[in-house]
N, C-alpha and C positions, 0 to 999 in steps of 0.2 A: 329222288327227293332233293328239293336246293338244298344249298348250304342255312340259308336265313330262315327255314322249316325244324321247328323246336319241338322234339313227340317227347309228351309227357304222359304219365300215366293218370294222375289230379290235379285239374286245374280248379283251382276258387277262386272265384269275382268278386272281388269286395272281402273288405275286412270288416271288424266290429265284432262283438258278442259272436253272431252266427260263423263269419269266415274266420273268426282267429278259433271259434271252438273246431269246427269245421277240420280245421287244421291237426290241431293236438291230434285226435281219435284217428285219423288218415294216416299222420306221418308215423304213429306208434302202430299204424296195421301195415308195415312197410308200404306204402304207396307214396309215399316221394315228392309230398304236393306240393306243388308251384302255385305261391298266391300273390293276387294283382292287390293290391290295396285300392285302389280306384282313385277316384276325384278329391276324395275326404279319406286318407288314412286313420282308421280307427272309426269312423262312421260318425251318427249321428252322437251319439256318447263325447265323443271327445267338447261337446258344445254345452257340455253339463256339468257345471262348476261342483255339487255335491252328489255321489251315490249314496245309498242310507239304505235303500232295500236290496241291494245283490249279498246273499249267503255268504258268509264267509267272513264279512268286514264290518265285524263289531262296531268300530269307530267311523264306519264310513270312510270313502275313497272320492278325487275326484275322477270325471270319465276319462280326462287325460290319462291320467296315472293308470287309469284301471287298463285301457289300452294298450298300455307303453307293458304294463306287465302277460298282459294273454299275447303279446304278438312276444313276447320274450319267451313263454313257455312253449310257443308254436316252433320256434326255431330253436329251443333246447331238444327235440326230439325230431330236429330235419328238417321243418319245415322251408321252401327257399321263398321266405316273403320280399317281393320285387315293388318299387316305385312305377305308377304306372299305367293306364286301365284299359280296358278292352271296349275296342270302338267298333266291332261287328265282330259275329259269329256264321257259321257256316254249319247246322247242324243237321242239312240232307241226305248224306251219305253215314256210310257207318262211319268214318272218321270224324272226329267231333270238332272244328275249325272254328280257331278265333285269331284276332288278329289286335296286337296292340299299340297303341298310339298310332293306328293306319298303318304299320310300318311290318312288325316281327309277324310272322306267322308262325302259330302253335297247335300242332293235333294232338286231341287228349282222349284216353282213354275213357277216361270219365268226368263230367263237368259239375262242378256245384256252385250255384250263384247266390250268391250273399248279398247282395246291392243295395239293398236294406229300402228304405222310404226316408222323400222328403219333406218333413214339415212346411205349408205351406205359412208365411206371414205376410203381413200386410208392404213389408220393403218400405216403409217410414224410414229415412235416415238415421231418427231417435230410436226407435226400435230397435233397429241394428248396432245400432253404439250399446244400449246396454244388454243385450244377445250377446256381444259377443264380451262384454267385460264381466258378464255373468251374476248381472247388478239389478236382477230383478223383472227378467224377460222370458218365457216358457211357452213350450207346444206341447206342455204335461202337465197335466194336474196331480194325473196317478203319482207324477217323478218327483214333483218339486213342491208341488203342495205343504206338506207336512211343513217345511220353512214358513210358509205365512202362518202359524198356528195363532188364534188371537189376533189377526192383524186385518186390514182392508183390501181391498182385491179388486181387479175388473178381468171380467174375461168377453174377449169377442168373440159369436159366431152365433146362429139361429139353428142349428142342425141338430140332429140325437147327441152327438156327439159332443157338440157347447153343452145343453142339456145337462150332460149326464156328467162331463167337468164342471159344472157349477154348480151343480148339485152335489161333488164328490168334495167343492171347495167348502160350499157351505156347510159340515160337517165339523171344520177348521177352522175357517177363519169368522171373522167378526161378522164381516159382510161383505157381499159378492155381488159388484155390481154387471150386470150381464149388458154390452150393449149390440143392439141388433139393427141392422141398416134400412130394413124396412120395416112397415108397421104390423109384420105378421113374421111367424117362424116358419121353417124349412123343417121342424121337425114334427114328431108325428103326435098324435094327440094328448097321449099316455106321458111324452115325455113334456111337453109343453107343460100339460096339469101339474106335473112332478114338483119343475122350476116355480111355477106362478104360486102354486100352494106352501112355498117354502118362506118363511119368515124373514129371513134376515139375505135374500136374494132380491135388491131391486133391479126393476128389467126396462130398460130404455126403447122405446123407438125408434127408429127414421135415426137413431146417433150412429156418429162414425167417429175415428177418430183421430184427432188435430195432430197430436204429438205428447209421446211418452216424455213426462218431465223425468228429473229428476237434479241430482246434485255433482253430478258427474264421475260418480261412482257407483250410486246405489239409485234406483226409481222411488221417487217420491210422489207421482200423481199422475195424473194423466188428461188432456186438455182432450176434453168433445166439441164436437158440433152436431145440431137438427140440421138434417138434408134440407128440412123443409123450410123451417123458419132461417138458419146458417147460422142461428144464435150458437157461441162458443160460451163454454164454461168450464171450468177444472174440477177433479175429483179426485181428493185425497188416495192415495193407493200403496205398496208399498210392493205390490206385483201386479204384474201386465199378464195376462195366457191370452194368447191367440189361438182359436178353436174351430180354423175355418178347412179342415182337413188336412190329406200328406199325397204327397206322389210317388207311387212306385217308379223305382228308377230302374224302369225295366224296358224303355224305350227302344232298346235294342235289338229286345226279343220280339216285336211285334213280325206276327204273320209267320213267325218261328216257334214260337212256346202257344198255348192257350193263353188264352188273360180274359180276365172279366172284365166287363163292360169301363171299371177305372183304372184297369192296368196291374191292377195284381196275379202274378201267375197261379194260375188254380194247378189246386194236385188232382193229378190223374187217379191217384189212389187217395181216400181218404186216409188220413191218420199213418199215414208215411211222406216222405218229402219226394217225390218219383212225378216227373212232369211227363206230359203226352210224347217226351220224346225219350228213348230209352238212353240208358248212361249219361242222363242228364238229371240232376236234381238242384231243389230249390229249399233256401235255408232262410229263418229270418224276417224280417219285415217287405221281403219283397212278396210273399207272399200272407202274409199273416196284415190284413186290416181291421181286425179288434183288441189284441191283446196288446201290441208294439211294446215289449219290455225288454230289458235286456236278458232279462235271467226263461224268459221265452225263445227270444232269438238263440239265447245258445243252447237250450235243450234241444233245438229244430235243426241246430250247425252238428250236433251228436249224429242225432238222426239222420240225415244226408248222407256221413260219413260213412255210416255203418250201412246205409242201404246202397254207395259205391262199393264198400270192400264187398258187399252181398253178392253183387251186380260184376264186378269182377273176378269174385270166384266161380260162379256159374257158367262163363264165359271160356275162362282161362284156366284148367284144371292143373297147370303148374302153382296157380296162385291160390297159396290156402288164407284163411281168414285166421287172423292174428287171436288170438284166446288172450292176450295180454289187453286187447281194445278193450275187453271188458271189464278189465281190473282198475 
């Protein structure tokens, strides 16, 4: 075996909710895990200025913070979290092969991929300025919602999914204007009825939109145009959600893992984390495209954990399963 060939026992893909849970439950079942943090250390969380629903945090946390703390408890109990990410795998033979930044080659006994999903948005420059200053920009309604309570709103997208956020906003806030780029929805008929019969959700046509205003801090409106006519006009707003879906970031695994038709890896087992390939599992939003929460992704990073330590004691009759992972 070369020298730049690294055999590890757990490797995880991605941090976040799933890979940093992922972690704790692996390194307390002695398995030793080696985690790549990936392109985005701490996932998509790190890009969300308030948590208010993860258990535990009366006061709320922001995702930074909440990050900086699970990748803290991961390596309180061994975990070796590395800078990093894995740019191909190798998982045809019984040794599990991945390779990082094109360069390190690592065989693992057992693999768990955390890679999570990436919200897709529109890439407006104004969009991205207050995304990223956390000034009133969102790819959640379920997350971030509850901030606009009383207040005005637009969310983009025509699918169940816009739907079913603008129906989750209207609950909330004042009024939820939905704008949709052509003159019919992508969504299905039940959910369409849902949005149209709702009161205080008005629904735009053929609009798109110009640029998220704001004050250089916080979103104050947001300028549209008709495709059709190109007439522009502004609408008061105080949040922006874009609702035009996410991508698994699982591009790596194709023709390697299963995936569904959008790229999320399907489990081989129902109601386990265990992909078509054995000593391989999957945690998190990489495969989960309904629920994406954090306090989801980490009950899914438990589960990976413990169906590795499963999957190596059955294997390895030196390596017993730790009675402490379950405490």
């Amino acid at each position: 075996m070369s020298d730049k060939i690294e055999k590890v026992k757990c490797l995880i893909i991605g941090s976040g909710p799933a890979g940093y849970t992922a972690a704790v439950y692996a390194a307390r079942a002695n398995m030793a895990p080696v985690l790549y943090q990936g392109e985005q250390p701490g996932g998509q969380l790190t890009t969300t200025n308030e948590v208010e629903n993860f258990p535990g945090y009366p006061e709320g946390i922001t995702g930074p913070e909440m990050m900086m703390q699970l990748q803290k408890q991961a390596e309180r109990f061994g975990t070796d979290v590395r800078h990093g990410w894995v740019s191909k795998v190798d998982f045809s033979g019984d040794i599990h092969k991945a390779w990082i930044n094109e360069e390190k080659e690592i065989h693992a006994d057992t693999v768990i991929i955390s890679t999570g999903a990436s919200a897709k948005y529109l890439n407006l420059p104004s969009e991205q300025k207050y995304l990223k200053l956390g000034g009133g920009v969102s790819a959640c309604a379920v997350c971030d919602g509850f901030f606009y309570r009383n207040q005005e709103v637009v969310i983009v997208g025509a699918g169940d999914s816009a739907c079913e956020e603008a129906h989750y906003l209207s609950k909330l806030c004042k009024k939820v204007t939905m704008l949709v780029r052509r003159d019919e929805f992508r969504a299905s008929k039940i959910m369409v009825n849902r949005v149209k019969n709702t009161e205080n959700i008005e629904i735009l046509f053929n609009t798109e939109t110009d640029e998220v205003l704001g004050d250089g801090q916080v979103v104050n409106g947001v300028r549209v145009f008709n495709n059709k006519t190109k007439e522009k006009h502004d609408i008061e707003a105080t949040g922006f959600f874009v609702a035009i879906g996410h991508k698994p970031n699982t591009d790596i695994f194709k023709g390697i893992l299963d995936l569904d038709e959008t790229g999320y890896i399907i489990n081989a087992v129902p109601g386990t984390s265990k992909t078509n390939v054995e000593g391989v599992f999957v945690s998190g939003d990489a495969a989960d495209h309904v629920y994406r929460q954090a306090i989801t992704a980490a009950g899914t990073g438990c589960m990976a954990a413990l169906d590795a330590e499963r999957y190596l004691a059955a294997k390895d009759s030196d390596f017993e399963v730790a009675t402490s992972t379950y405490n």
